[in-house]
C-alpha positions as MATLAB code, in Angstrom:
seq = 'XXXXXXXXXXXXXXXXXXXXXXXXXXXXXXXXXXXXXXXXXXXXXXXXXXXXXXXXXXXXXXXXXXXXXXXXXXXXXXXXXXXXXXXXXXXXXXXXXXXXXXXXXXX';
ca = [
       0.000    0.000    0.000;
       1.205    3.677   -0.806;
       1.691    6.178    1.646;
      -0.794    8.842    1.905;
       0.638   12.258    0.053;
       1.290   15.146    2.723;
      -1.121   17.774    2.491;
       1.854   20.173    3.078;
       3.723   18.755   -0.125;
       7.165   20.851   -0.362;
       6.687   22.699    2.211;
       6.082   19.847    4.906;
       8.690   20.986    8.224;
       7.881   18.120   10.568;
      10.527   15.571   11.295;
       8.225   13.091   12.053;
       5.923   13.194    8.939;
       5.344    9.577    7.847;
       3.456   10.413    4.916;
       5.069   10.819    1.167;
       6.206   13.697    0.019;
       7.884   15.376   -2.967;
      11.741   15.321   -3.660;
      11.962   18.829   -3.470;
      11.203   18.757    0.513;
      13.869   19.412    2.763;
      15.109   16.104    4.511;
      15.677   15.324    7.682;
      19.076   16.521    9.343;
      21.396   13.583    9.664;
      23.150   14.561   12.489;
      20.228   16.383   14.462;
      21.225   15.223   18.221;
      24.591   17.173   17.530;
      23.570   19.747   14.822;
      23.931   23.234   16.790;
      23.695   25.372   13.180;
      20.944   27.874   13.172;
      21.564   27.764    9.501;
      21.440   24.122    8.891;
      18.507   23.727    6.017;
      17.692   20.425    7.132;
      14.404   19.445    9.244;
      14.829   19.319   13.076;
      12.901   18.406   15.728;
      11.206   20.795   17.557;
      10.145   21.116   21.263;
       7.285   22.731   23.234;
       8.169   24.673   25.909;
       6.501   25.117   28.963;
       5.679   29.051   27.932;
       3.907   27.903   25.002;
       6.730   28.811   22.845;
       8.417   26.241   20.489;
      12.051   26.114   19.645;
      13.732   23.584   16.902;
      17.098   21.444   17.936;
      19.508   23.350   15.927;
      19.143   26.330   18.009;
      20.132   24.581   20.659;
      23.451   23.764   22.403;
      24.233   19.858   22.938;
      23.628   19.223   26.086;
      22.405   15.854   28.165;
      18.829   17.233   28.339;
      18.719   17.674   24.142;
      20.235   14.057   23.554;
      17.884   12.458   25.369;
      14.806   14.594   24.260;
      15.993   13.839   20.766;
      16.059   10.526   21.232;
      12.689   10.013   23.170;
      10.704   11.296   20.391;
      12.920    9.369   17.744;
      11.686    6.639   19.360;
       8.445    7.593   19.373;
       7.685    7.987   23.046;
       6.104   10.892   24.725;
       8.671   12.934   26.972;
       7.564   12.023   30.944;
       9.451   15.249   32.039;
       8.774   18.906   30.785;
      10.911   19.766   28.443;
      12.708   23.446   29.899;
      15.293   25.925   29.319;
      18.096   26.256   32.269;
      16.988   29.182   33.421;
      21.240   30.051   34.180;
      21.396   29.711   30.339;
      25.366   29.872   29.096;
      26.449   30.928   32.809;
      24.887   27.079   33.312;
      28.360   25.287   35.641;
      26.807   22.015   34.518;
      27.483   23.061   30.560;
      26.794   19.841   27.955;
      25.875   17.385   31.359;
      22.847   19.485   31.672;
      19.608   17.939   31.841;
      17.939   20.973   30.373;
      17.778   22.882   27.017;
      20.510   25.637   26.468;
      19.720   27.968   24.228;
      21.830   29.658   21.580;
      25.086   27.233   20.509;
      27.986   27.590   21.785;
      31.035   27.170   19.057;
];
């Protein structure tokens, strides 16, 4: 049986999208637990925030918290913890082992 077309076509952003699409959509970044490239023109995931706010994995610094985010919802589970910013941000002492989102890459 033949996958459903994506009503979105082209212009389909959603990692997850099981549904076919045209060869001119972008694909899926290949290296999206590490990619930290606000740039990148690849598809990342992207994560709710408890603010209501929403905020795609290339914008984000590697960190513990991202990795394992990443990898719950490549897996198809449903995150049991809130997905958060460190509120200390870069001044964060716990850098890449934190549990938490960091914004803005660090190169």
């Amino acid at each position: 049986a033949q996958q459903p077309w994506c009503p979105f076509g082209k212009g389909c952003r959603d990692f997850f999208c099981n549904r076919a699409h045209p060869e001119q959509r972008r694909s899926p970044c290949s290296n999206v637990t590490e990619c930290c490239d606000p740039k990148c023109r690849s598809l990342h995931v992207v994560f709710s925030l408890p603010s209501g706010d929403t905020v795609a994995s290339n914008k984000l610094s590697r960190t513990i918290g991202k990795v394992a985010a990443i990898g719950e919802k490549l897996e198809g589970r449903r995150a049991e913890r809130v997905i958060a910013l460190c509120p200390e941000g870069s001044a964060c002492s716990l850098k890449d082992q934190c549990g938490l989102l960091h914004e803005a890459c660090q190169t």
